[in-house]
FIMARLUM-174126 format. One line per field, with one value per residue: residue number from 1; residue in three letters; z, x, y of N, C-alpha, C in turn. Coordinates in steps of 0.1 Angstrom, whole numbers, m for minus. Layout:
# FIMARLUM-174126
num	(NUM; ...)
residu	(ALA; ...)
n.w	(Z; ...)
n.u	(X; ...)
n.v	(Y; ...)
ca.w	(Z; ...)
ca.u	(X; ...)
ca.v	(Y; ...)
c.w	(Z; ...)
c.u	(X; ...)
c.v	(Y; ...)
This chain:
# FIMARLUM-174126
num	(1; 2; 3; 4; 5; 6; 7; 8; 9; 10; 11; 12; 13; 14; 15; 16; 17; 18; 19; 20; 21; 22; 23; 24; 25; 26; 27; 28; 29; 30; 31; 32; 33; 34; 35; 36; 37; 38; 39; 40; 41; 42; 43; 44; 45; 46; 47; 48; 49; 50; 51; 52; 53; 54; 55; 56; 57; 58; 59; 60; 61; 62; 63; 64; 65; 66; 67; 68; 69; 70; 71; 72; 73; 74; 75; 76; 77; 78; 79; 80; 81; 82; 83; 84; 85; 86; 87; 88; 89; 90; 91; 92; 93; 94; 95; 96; 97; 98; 99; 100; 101; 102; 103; 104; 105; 106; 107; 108; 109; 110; 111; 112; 113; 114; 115; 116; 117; 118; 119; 120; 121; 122; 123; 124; 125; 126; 127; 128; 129; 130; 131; 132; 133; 134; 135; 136; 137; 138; 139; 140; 141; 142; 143; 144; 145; 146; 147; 148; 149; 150; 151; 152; 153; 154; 155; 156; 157; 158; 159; 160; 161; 162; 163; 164; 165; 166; 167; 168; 169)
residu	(UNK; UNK; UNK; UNK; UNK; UNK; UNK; UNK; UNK; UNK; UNK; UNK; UNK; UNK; UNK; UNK; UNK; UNK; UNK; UNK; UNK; UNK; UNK; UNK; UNK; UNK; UNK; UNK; UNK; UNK; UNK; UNK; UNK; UNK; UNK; UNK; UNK; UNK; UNK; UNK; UNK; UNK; UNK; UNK; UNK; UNK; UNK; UNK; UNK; UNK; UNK; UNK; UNK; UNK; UNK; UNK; UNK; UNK; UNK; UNK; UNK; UNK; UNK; UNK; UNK; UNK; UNK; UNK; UNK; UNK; UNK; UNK; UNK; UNK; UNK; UNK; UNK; UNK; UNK; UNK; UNK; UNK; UNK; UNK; UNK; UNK; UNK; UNK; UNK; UNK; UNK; UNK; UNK; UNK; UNK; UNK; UNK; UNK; UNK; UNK; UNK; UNK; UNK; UNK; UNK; UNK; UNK; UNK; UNK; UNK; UNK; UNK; UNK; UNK; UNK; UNK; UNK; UNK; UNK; UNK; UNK; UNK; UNK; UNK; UNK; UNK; UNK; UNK; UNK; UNK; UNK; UNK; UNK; UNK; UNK; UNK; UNK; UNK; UNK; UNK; UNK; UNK; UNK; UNK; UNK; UNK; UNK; UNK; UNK; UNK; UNK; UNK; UNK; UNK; UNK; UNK; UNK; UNK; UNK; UNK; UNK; UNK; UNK; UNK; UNK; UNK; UNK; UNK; UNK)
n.w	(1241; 1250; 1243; 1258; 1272; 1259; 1263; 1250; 1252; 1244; 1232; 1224; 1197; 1204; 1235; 1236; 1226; 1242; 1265; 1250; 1250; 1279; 1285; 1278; 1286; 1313; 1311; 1301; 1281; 1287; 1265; 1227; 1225; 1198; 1178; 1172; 1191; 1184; 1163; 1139; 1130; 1106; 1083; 1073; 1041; 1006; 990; 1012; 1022; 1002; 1002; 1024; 1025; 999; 1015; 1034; 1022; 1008; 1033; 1039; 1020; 1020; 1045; 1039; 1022; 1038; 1057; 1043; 1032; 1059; 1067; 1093; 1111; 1143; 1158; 1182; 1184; 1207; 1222; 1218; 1223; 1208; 1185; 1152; 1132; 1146; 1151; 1125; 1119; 1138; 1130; 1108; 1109; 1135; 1128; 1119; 1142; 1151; 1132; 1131; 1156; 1149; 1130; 1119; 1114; 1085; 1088; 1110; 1103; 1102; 1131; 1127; 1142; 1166; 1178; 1210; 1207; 1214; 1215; 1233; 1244; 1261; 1288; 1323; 1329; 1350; 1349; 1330; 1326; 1318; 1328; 1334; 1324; 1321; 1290; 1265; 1257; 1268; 1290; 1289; 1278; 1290; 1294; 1321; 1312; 1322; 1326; 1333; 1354; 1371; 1373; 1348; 1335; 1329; 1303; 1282; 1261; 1244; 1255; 1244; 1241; 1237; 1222; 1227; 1212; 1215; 1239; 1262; 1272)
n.u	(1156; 1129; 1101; 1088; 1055; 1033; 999; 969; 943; 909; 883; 847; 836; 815; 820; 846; 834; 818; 838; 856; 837; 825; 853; 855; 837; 840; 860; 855; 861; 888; 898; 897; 865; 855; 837; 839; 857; 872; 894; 901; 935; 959; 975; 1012; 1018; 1030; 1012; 997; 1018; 1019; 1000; 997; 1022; 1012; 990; 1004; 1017; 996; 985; 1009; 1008; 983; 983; 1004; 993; 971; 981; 1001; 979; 974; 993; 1011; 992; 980; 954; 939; 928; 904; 896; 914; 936; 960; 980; 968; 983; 995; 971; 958; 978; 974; 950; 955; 973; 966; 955; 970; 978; 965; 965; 991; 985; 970; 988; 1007; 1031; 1033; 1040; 1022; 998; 978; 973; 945; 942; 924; 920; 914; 918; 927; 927; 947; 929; 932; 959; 957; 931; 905; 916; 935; 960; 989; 1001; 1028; 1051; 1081; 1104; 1122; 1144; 1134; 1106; 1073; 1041; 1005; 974; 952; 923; 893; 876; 859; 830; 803; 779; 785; 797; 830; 837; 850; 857; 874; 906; 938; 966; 999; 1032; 1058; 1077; 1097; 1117; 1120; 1097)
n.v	(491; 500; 521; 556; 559; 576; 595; 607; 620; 623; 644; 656; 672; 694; 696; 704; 729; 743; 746; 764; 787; 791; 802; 826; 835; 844; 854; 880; 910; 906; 889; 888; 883; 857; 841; 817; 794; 771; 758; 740; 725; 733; 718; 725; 714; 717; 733; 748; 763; 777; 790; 804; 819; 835; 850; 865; 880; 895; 906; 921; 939; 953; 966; 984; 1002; 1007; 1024; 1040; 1057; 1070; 1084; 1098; 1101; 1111; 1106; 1090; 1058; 1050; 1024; 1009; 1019; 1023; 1047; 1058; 1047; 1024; 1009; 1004; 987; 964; 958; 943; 924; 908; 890; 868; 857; 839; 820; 812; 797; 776; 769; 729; 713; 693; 666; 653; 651; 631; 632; 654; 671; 699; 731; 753; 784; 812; 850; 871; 905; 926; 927; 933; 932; 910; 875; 879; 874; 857; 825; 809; 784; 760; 757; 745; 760; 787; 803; 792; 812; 802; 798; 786; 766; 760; 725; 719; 729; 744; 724; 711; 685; 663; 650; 625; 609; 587; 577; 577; 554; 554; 545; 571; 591; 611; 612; 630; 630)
ca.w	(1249; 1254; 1243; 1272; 1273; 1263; 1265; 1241; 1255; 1234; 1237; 1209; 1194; 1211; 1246; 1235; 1217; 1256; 1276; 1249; 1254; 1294; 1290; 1272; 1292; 1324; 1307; 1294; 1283; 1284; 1254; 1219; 1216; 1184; 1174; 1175; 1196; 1182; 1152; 1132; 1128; 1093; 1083; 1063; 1031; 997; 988; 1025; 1025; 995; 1005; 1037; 1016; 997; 1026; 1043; 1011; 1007; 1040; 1039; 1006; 1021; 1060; 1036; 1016; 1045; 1063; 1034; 1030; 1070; 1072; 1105; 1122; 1157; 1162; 1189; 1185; 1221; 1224; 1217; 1229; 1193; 1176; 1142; 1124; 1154; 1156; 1115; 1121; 1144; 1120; 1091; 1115; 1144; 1123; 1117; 1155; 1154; 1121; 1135; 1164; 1141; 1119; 1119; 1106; 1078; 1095; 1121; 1098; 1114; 1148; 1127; 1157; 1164; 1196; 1214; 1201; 1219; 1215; 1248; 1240; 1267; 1301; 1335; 1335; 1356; 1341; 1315; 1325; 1316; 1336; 1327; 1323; 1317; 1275; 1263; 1258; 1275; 1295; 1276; 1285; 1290; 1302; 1324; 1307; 1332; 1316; 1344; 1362; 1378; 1363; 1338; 1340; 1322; 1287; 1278; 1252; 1243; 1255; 1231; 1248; 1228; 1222; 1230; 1203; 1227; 1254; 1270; 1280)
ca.u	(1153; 1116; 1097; 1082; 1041; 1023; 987; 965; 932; 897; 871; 840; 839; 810; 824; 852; 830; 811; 846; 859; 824; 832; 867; 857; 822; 841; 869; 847; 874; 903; 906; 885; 852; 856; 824; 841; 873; 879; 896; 911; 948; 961; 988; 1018; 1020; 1036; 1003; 994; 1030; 1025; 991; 1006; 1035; 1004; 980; 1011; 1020; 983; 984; 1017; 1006; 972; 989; 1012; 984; 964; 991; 1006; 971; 967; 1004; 1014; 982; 981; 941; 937; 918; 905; 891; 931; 949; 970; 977; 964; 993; 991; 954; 961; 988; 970; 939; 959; 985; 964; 947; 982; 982; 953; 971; 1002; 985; 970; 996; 1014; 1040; 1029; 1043; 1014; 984; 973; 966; 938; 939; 916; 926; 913; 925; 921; 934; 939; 924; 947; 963; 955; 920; 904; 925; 939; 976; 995; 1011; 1042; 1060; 1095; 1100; 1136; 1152; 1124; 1097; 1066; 1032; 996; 961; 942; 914; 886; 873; 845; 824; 793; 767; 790; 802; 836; 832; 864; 852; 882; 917; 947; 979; 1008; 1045; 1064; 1092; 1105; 1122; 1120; 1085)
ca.v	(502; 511; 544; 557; 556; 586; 596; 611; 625; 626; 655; 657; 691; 698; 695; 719; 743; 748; 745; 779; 797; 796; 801; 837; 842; 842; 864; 890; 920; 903; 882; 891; 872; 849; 833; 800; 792; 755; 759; 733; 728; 733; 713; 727; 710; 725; 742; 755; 767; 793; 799; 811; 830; 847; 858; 873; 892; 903; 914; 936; 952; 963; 968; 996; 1013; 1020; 1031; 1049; 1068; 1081; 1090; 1098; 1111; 1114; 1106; 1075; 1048; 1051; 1014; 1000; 1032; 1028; 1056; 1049; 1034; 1009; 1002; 995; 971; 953; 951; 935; 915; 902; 872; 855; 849; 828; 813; 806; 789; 767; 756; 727; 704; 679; 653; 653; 652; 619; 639; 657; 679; 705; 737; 757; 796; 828; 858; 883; 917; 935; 928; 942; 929; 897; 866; 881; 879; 844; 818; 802; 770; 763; 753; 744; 777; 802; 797; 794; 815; 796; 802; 777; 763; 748; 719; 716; 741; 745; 714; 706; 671; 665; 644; 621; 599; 578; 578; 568; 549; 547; 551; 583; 591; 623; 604; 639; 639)
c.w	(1246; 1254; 1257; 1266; 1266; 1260; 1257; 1247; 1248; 1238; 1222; 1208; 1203; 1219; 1247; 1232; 1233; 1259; 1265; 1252; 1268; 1294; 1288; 1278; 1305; 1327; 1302; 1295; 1287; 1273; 1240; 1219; 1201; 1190; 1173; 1178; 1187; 1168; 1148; 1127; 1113; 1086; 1070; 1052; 1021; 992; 1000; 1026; 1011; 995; 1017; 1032; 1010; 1005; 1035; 1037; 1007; 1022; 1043; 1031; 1016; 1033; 1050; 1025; 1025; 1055; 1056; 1038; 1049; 1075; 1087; 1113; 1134; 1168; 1170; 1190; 1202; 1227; 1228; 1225; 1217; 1189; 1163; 1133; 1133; 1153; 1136; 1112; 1129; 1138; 1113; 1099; 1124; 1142; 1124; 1128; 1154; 1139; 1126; 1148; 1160; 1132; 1126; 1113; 1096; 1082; 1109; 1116; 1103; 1125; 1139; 1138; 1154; 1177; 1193; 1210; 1209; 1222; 1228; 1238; 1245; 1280; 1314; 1335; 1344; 1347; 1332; 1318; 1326; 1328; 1332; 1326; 1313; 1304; 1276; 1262; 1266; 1280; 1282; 1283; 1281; 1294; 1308; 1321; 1314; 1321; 1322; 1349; 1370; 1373; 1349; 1340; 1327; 1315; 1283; 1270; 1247; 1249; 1249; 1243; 1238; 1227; 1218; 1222; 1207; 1240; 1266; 1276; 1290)
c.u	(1138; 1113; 1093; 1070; 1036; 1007; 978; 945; 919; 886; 859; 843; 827; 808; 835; 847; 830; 826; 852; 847; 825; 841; 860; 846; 830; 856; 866; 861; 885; 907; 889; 878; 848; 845; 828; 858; 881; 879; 903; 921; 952; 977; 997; 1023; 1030; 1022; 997; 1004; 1026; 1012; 992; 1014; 1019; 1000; 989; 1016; 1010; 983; 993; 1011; 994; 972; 999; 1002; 978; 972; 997; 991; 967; 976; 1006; 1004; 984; 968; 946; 928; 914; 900; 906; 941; 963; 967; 973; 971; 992; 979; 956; 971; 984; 955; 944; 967; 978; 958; 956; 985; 975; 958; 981; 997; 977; 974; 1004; 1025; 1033; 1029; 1035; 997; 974; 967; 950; 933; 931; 922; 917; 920; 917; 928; 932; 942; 935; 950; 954; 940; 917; 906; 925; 955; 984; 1002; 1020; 1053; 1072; 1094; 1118; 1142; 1146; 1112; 1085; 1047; 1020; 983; 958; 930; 904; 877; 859; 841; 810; 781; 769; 803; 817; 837; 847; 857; 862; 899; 928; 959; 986; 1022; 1045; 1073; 1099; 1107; 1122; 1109; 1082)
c.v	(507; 523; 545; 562; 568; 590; 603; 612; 628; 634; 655; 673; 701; 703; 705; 728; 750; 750; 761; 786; 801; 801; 818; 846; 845; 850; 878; 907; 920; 895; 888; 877; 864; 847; 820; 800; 783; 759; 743; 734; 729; 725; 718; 718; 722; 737; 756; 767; 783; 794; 805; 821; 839; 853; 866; 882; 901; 914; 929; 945; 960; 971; 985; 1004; 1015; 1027; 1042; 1062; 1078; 1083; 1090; 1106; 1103; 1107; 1088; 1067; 1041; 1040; 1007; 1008; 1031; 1040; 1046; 1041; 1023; 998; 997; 984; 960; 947; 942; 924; 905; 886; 866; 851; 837; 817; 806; 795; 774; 756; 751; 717; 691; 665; 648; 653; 645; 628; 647; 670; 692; 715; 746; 774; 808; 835; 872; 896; 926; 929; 939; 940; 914; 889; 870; 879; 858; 842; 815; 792; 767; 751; 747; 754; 792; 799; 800; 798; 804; 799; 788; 779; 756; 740; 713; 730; 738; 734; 713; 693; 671; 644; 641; 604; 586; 587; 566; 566; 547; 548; 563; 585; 601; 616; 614; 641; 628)
């Protein structure tokens, strides 16, 4: 019984860096402006794994002292529209997005992979609101990424062919 084929796409980093710089120039106040989209994936090992368990224990402790110290004030951080326990929850919390979309299984080191990461600021501006494609149990949101535009030629340096070990895709 035959895997079935699948495809494996090559971009330099360079070619991605430009294609997040459009994605975010062309989004302006809907997603925060990182200084660099293309992150490298991190693969969970035993080490990664409890330097993950730390940075998420560093972050509660310091997520409940400054929360501890400005109790339940009222004042709004009128950029976020949080009150302030909000707007400090999402200081100390909002990096582990861009973490989580980074990590992944040991068993995938090989790929070396590298993504694309960006975080939306808020809704209800021009493309800021997801699309959505159906996952196994719930659909699953996405942005469209143009990978061409205006006198930008699209850059595919090698493509990989190989066996599929998800007969599903």
């Amino acid at each position: 019984d035959a895997l079935p084929i699948c495809y494996s796409i090559g971009f330099t980093r360079s070619y991605l860096k430009s294609v997040g710089v459009h994605f975010l120039e062309s989004r302006k106040g809907s997603f925060y402006d990182d200084s660099d989209a293309l992150v490298a994936c991190r693969y969970c090992d035993k080490p990664e794994e409890e330097s993950l368990k730390s940075e998420i224990g560093q972050i509660v402790d310091s997520y409940i002292t400054e929360a501890d110290q400005a109790k339940w004030q009222t004042i709004r951080d009128t950029k976020e529209g949080f009150t302030t326990l909000g707007a400090i929850a999402k200081k100390h919390f909002f990096p582990l997005g861009k973490r989580r979309a980074i990590t992944k299984d040991q068993a995938f080191c090989e790929e070396a992979e590298w993504r694309l990461v960006f975080q939306l600021e808020r809704t209800g501006t021009t493309n800021s609101e997801p699309e959505f494609r159906p996952g196994r149990s719930m659909p699953i949101p996405y942005f469209k990424v143009d990978l061409t535009w205006e006198n930008q030629a699209l850059e595919i340096p090698e493509i990989i062919v190989g066996p599929c070990p998800d007969r599903k895709s």
